[in-house]
N, C-alpha and C positions, 0 to 999 in steps of 0.2 A: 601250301602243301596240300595234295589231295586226300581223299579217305586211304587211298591203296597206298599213298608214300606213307601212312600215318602208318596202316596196317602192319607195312613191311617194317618200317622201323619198331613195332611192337615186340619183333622177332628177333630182335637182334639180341645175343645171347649178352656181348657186353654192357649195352642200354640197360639189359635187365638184373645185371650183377651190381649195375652202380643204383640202380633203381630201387634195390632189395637193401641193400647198405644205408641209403637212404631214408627208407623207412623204419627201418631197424634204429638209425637214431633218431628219431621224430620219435620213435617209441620211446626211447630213453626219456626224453624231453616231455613227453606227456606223462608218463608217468611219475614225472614230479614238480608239474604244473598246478596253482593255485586250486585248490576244491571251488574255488567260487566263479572258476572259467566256466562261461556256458557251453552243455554238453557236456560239462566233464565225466560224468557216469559213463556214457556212451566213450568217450574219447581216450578215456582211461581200460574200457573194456576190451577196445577194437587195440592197445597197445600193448596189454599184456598179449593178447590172441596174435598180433605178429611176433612179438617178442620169444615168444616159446613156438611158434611153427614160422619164420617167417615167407620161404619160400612159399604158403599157401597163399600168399597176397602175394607174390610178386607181379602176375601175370594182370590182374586189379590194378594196380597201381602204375603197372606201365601202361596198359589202355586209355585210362585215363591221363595220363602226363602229356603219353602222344597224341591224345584228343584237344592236349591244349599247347602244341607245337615243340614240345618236347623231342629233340633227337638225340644219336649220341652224338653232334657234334657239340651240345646244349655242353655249359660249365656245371661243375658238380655242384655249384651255388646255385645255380637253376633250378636244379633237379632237386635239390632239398628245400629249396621254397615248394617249389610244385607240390614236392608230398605234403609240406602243412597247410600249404592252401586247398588240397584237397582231403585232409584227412576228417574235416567234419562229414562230407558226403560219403567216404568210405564207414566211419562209424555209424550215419544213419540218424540226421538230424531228429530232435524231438518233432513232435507234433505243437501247432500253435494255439 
């Protein structure tokens, strides 16, 4: 897929509704994840902040899904791997 199919699929209003649903439960799911997961401050932070606005991460979250060949023809097990595979990069890894 090229960067402009990636782009365009960024756009697409349904990709982004299942995309947003999606994170919305990774937040559920972080939020009551082991304290001793690494990141969890951060992981836990970035899951309240979707859980109470999430529409402000959507457009995040699909960019990134589509950056890792994320379409809507992708299964909705796809798409919610994707967001917790990418939810430590979204919270914002600690420093080493």
């Amino acid at each position: 897929m090229t960067l402009q199919d990636q782009f365009i699929e960024t756009t697409n209003p349904q990709l982004q509704g299942r995309v947003q649903m999606a994170a919305a439960k990774t937040a559920q799911n972080v939020g009551s994840e082991d304290p001793s997961t690494p990141n969890h401050a951060a992981r836990t932070a970035l899951a309240s902040r979707v859980a109470q606005t999430p529409t402000a991460y959507t457009g995040a979250f699909t960019n990134l899904l589509c950056a890792e060949g994320i379409t809507q023809a992708s299964t909705d097990a796809d798409i919610s791997n994707m967001v917790s595979a990418v939810w430590n990069t979204m919270a914002g890894q600690p420093p080493l």
